[in-house]
N, C-alpha and C positions, 0 to 999 in steps of 0.2 A: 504494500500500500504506500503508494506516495506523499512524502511529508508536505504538513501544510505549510507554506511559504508568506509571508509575511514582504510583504513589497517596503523598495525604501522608501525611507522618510520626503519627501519631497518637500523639494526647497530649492532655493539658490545653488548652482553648479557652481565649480571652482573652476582654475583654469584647466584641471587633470581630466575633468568630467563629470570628478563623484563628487555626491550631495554636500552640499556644506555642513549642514544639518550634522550630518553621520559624523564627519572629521571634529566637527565640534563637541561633538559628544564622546568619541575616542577621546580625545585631550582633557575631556574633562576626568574620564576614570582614568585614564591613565594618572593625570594627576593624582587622586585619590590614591592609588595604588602606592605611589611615592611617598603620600602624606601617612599612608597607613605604615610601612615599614620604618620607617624614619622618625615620626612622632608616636604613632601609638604604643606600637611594641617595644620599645624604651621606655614608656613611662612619662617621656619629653610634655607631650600634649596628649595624656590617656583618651580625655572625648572630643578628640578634630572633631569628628561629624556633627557633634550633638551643642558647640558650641558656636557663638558669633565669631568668637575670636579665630576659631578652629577653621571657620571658613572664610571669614573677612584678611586674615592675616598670616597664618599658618600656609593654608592650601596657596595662597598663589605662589609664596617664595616656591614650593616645591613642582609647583604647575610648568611656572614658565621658566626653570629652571630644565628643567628634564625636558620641555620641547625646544627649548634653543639647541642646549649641547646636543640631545639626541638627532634633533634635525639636520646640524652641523656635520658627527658622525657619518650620518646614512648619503646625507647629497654631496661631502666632499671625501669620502674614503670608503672603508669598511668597515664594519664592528667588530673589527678585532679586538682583544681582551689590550693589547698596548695603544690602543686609541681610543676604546672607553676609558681605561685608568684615570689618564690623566685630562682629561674631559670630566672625570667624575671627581677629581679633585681639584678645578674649578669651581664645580657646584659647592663641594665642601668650604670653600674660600668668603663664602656669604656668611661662614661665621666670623668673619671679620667686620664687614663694613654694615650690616644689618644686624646682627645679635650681637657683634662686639665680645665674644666669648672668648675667644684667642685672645683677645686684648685686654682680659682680666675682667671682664660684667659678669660671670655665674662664680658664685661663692665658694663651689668645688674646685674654683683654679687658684683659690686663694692662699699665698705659701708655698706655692709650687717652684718649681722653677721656669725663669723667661729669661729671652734674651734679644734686646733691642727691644725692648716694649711684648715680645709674642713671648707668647705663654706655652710651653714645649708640650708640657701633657696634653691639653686639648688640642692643639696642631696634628698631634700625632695622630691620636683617636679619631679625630673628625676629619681632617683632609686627607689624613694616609688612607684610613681603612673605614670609616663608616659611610662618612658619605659617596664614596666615590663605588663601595660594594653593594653598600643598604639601601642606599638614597636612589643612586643610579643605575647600576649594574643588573641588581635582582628583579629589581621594577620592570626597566626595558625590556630582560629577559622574559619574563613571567606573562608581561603584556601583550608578545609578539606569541609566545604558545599558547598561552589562553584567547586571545583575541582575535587573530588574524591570521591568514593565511599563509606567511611568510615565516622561515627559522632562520634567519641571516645571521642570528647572534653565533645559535649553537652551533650554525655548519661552517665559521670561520675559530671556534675553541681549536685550541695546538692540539696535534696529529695524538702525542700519547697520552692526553685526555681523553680524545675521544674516542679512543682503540682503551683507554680503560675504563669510560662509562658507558659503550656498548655493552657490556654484561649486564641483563638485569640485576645477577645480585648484587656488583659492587655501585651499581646504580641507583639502588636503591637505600643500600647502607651510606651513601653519600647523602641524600636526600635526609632520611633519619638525623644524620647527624648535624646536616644544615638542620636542620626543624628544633634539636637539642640546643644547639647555639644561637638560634633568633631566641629561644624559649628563656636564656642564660642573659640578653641583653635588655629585661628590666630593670632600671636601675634606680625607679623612683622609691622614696619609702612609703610605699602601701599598703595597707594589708592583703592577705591573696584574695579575699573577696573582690576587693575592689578591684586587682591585677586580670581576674578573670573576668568580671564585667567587661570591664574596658576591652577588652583584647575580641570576647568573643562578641559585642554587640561591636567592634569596627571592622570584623570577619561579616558580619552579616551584612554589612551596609555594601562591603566589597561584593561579595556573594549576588545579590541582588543585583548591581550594577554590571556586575559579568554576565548574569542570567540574561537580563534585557536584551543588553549589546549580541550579545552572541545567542541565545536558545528565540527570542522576541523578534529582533531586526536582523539576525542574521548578518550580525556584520562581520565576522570573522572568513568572508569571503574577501576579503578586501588586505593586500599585504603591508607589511611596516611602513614603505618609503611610501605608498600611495598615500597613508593617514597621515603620517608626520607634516606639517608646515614647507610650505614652497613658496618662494617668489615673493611673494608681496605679501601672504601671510606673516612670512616670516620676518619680515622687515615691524609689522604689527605685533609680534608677539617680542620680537628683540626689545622693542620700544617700550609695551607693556615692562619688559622686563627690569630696564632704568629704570621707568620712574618709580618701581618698586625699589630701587636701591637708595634713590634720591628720597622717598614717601617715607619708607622705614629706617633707612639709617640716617635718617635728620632727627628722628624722635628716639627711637629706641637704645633706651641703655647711652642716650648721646653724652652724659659724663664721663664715659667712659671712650670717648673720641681720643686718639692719641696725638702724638708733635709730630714733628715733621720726621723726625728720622725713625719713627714705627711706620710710618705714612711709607716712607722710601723706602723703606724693609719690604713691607706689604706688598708695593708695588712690582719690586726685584722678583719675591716669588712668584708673581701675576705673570712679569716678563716669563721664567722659567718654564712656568706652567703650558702658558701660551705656545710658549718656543717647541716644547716639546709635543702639545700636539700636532702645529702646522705640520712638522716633520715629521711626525709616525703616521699621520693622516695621505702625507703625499706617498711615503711605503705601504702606506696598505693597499693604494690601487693596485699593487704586482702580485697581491694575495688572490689565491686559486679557492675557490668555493667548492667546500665539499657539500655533498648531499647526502651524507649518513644519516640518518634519523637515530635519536634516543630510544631505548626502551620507552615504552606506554607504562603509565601506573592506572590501575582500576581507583574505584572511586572508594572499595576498602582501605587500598593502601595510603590512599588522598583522606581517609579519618581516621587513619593511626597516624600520618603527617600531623594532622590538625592536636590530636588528641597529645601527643608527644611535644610537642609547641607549650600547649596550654599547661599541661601537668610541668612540665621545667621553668616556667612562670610563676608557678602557684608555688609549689614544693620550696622554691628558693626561698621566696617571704616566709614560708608557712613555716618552713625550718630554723627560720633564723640563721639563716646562710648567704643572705643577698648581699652585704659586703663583701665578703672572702669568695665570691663567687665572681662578683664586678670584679674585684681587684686581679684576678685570675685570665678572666678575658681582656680586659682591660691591657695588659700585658700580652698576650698572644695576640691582640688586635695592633700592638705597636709594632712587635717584632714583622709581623708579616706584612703590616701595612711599608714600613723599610722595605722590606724584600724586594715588594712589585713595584714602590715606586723605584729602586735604585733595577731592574730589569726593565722598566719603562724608559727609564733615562738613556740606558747601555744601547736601547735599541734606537732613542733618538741620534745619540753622539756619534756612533756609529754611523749614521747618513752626514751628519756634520764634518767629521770626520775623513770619511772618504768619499 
């Protein structure tokens, strides 16, 4: 019996063809998506959805964040893992000029060690490895398999990655143990009541907003670069995206605005940043696209994902273990966040170089 089909949204065309409508409503869960790993599952912003602020303030930094770099990505190179990096640690970079947190505004950097005005512990955690994995990496990833017709991410992952997550078991056990480690990065003090509120009513809001898109309108007909921002969109959404930095980082935490030479600090690593994508961006066009497909997981395995998430969220609070469990990640999230940027760099220098 043939499924019932749901016609699209009608509306204004874009210059590609497809509906404006549909691309605007991708961007929006997509945003979501971002705002949900990033804020809620840390504890940062537990009810993005359910607050003014969650959506007046929160969601756009993560919106137009993830459709600049990610549109950047796709229309000037490939997604490969060394030109998301450090594309995702520009995103991360907004804790500078908008939350001011590398520059000493959240209380937990207080006493740490800085230098030149930046603050080394949250430098590390947030531009090395959070937001560049959590913020941007997972999202883009998760949104391109769940949503749409295209795998551009997983069919450009390095050869023995994916000659070792072709196996469902080790495929799976990889997945597990992602699901253990998002479950390990709340870090608010809450009780686990409230750790599990939070988490499973911003899984429901995702939930819903996937079902729409994809099971309602059937948009997952439609591939990554088609939905992502083009031409003139993109010029719109860039823009949106200043005056968010102009709008928020004029107000927020602005006592904690720095001098001039945090300013020329900040900016050095922007240059670095930058530098290093233009050039892994122009290497990844000589990148060969495989087309191996991941094992499939059923939707058992997709709620012992979910269930294993939620139980390493709770458990931590409920045990009295959520310090010594932060402090633990917190440390494995710096050393590795090192790793891949100083392998992101090696791959830049290397075109510089020769």
């Amino acid at each position: 019996m043939d499924h019932f089909v749901v016609s699209p949204m009608k509306g204004e065309k874009n210059d590609d063809g497809h509906p404006l409508k549909m691309k605007l409503l991708f961007w929006i869960i997509l945003g979501m998506v971002s705002t949900f790993f990033a804020e809620v599952i840390s504890g940062s912003t537990p009810f993005a959805f359910f607050t003014p602020v969650g959506w007046l303030v929160v969601f756009p930094i993560y919106l137009f964040h993830i459709l600049v770099l990610g549109s950047i990505v796709f229309r000037y190179g490939r997604p490969v893992f060394y030109v998301l990096y450090p594309a995702g640690m520009i995103f991360g970079m907004y804790e500078t000029y908008i939350t001011k947190t590398i520059w000493g505004s959240a209380e937990w950097v207080h006493g740490t060690v800085s230098i030149g005005g930046i603050y080394i512990l949250p430098f590390l955690l947030l531009v090395f490895f959070f937001h560049p994995l959590i913020s941007f990496i997972l999202p883009l990833t998760l949104s391109e398999v769940l949503l749409t017709s295209s795998r551009s991410v997983l069919s450009y992952l390095p050869y023995r990655l994916r000659k070792f997550l072709s196996t469902e078991r080790a495929f799976r056990r990889v997945l597990l143990i992602g699901a253990l480690f998002l479950g390990f990065l709340w870090a608010a003090p809450t009780p686990w009541t409230v750790t599990l509120v939070a988490e499973i009513s911003g899984m429901a809001v995702i939930i819903s907003a996937i079902y729409l898109w994809k099971y309602v309108l059937h948009g997952d007909r439609y591939g990554m670069a088609d939905l992502l921002p083009k031409k003139g969109e993109m010029v719109i959404v860039a823009a949106l995206l200043v005056f968010i930095y102009i709008l928020f980082g004029s107000y927020m935490n602005s006592r904690y605005f720095p001098g001039a030479g945090t300013q020329i600090l900040t900016l050095a690593i922007y240059l670095v940043l930058f530098s290093m994508l233009y050039k892994n961006l122009r290497t990844s066009l000589n990148e060969g696209k495989k087309e191996e497909r991941l094992p499939k997981i059923n939707r058992r395995f997709a709620l012992a994902l979910v269930t294993v998430f939620l139980l390493a969220s709770a458990l931590k609070m409920a045990v009295g273990m959520g310090t010594i469990i932060f402090v633990i990640v917190a440390l494995s999230m710096s050393v590795i966040g090192v790793y891949l940027f100083v392998l992101s760099l090696v791959r830049a220098l290397d075109r510089l170089i020769w």
